[in-house]
Every structure is written in C-alpha cells, then in structure tokens.
N, C-alpha and C positions, 0 to 999 in steps of 0.2 A: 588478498591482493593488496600490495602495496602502491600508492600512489605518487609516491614522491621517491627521491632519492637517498635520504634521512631513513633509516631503519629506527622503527620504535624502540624506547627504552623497556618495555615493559608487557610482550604480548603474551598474551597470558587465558586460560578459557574462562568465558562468562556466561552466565546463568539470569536470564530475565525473565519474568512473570506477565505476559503479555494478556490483556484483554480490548474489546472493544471499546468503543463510544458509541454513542449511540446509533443506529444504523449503521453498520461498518462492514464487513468484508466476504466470506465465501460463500454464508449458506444463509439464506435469509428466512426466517421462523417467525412470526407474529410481530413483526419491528424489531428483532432482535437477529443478531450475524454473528454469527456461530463460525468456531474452527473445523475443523475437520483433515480427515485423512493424513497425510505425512506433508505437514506444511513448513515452508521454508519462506526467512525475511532475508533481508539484506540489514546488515547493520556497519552503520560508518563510525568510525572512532574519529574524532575530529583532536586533535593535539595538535603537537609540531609538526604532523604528517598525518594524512587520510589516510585511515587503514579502513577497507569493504572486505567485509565476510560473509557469507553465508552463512544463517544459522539454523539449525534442522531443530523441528519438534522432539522433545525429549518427554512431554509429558501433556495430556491434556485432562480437564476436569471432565465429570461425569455431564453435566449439560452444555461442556464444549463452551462456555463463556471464559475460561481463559486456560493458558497453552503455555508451557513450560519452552522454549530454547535455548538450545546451547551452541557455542560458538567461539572463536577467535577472535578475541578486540585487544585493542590497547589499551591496557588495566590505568596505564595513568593519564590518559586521556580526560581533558575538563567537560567534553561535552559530546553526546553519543545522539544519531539519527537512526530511525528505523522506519524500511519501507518493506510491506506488502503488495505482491508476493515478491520474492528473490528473483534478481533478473542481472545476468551479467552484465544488461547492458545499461542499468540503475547506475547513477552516479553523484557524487556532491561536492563543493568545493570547499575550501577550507575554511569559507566564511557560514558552513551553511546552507546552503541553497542546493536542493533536490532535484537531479531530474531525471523524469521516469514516462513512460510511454504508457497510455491509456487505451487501448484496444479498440479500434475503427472496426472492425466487425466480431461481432461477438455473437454465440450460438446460445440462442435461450435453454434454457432449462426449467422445468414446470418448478414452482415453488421455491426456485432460488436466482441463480446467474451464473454466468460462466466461468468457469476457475479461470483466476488471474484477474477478472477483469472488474472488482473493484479495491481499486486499488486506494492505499491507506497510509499513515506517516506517521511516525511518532518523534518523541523528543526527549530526552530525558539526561539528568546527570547522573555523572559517579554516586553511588551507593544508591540510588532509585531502584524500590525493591518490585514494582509494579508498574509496567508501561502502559500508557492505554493510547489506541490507533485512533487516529481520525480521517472521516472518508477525502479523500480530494478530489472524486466528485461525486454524483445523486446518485440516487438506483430508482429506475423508474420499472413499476409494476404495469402489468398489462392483462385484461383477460379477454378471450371469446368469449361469442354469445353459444356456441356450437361445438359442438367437434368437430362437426365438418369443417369449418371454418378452418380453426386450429391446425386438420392434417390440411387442408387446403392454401395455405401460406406457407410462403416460402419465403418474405421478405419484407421485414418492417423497417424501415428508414426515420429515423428523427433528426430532425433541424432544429437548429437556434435561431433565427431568424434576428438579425441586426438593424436592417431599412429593407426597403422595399426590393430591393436585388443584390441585398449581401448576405450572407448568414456568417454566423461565429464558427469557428473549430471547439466543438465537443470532445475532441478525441485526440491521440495523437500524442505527439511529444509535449511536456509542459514541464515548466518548474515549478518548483515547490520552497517557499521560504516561511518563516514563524515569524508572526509578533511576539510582541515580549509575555502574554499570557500562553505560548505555546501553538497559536491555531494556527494551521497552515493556509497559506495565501498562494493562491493557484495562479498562474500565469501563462498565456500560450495556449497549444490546443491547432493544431495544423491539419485536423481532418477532422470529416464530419459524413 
C-alpha cells in the first residue's frame, strides 16, 4: 500500500532476518518469545514516499528464536520500520513515528499470551541483514493457587494507577517513535 501520491522508484522483494530482544513477542518460554505458526509484520519503507507491506514468514529457525520474511519495500528507501503483528490498520509517518493499537482485552493463554497482543518494533537501514523487535509494552505473568480457581475466573483487570482517582491508558491506540540508539519511546494508550 502506497501512501503517498509519488510512486517509488524502486519496489522491489525483500528478505529480513527477524529475531527478538529480550522478552518480546507471541509465545513466551523461560523469558524467552519465540515465533511461531504463519506470522506476519507490517514493514514501512520510509523514502520519498511511505510504502507499508505485509510481510509473511518465509522461514523460521528450529528453536523459533528467529524468522525469515519476505515482502514488498522500497529497495531504495534510507530507512525501514517494522511492527509486530501486521495490521492494516498500523501506520507511520514519513518522519517515523508508529502507530499501532495495543489490545484492551486479551484472552490468556497458559504458558504464553494472546496472539497479537504483544506487540513489537523494529528499526533498521538499507542492507541490515538481522532485525531485532523490541516490546512496546510488558508482559505480565500470572498464576493460580488452584485449578479451581483458574476454570473459576473469568476476568482479571489491571490498572495503572496515576493519583488517587485517575489511572493511565495501558492499552489502546499509541505511537511509537526511536531515539537515536534505536529504543522505541511509547506514547498514548486510550484504554485500560
């Protein structure tokens, strides 16, 4: 998808070597966040024009620590973003700046989280042969004392708690921008 009205000089398929950072994205294993199943990023070419693609797993290693995609960018683009998962409705603007939707309810899963919902960013230039995600927000672990307990809930709620009768937006729409070492800087957050 083309963002502008400028057609790229140069769109062309690319190939990137994606892994995590630390704590990072779908399937959570001893502090470590693993790929899995047929996963897709959204990748922005930033040039003279935002070009956003989808890009489908083409390859994953045997302990799922990093994940081959392939994709449609603008090959001569100076500077490329990448978010986890792919979502049409991911966006960036020419200067950089991310925005992407954080899931206000999400359905547990024993031993991991819910696909989609921790979502991740990267940054990278031309010829960068290895990307690595970082999370843009926590993953917080939970366990029963029971099983009972466990099939007996049906609803856990977490707050950020601001003063005494505000809380923060955990969730929700946020942007996303880098410092110049790369780390993304989270903004926003409309539900909780």
């Amino acid at each position: 998808q083309i963002s502008d009205t400028k057609r790229p000089a140069e769109l062309g398929t690319m190939t990137i070597s994606a892994s995590m950072g630390t704590v990072s994205k779908t399937v959570y294993d001893n502090q470590s966040v693993l790929w899995e199943g047929d996963e897709q990023i959204t990748v922005f070419s930033l040039g003279e024009t935002v070009v956003d693609e989808a890009f489908e797993m083409s390859d994953c290693s045997q302990d799922k620590t990093k994940a081959q995609f392939r994709g449609i960018a603008d090959l001569a683009a100076d500077r490329y973003l990448a978010v986890y998962p792919h979502s049409a409705e991911n966006s960036c603007t020419p200067e950089g700046t991310v925005s992407v939707s954080i899931p206000a309810v999400q359905t547990a899963v024993a031993g991991g989280f819910a696909s989609g919902a921790n979502v991740a960013v990267a940054t990278f230039a031309k010829g960068d042969a290895d990307v690595t995600f970082k999370n843009v927000s926590a993953l917080i672990a939970f366990e029963f004392d029971t099983e009972d307990e466990a099939k007996n809930t049906k609803k856990v709620t977490f707050k950020v708690k601001n003063s005494d009768s505000e809380f923060l937006g955990i969730a929700g729409n946020v942007t996303v921008s880098f410092n110049s070492d790369g780390e993304p800087l989270v903004s926003g957050g409309d539900a909780y």
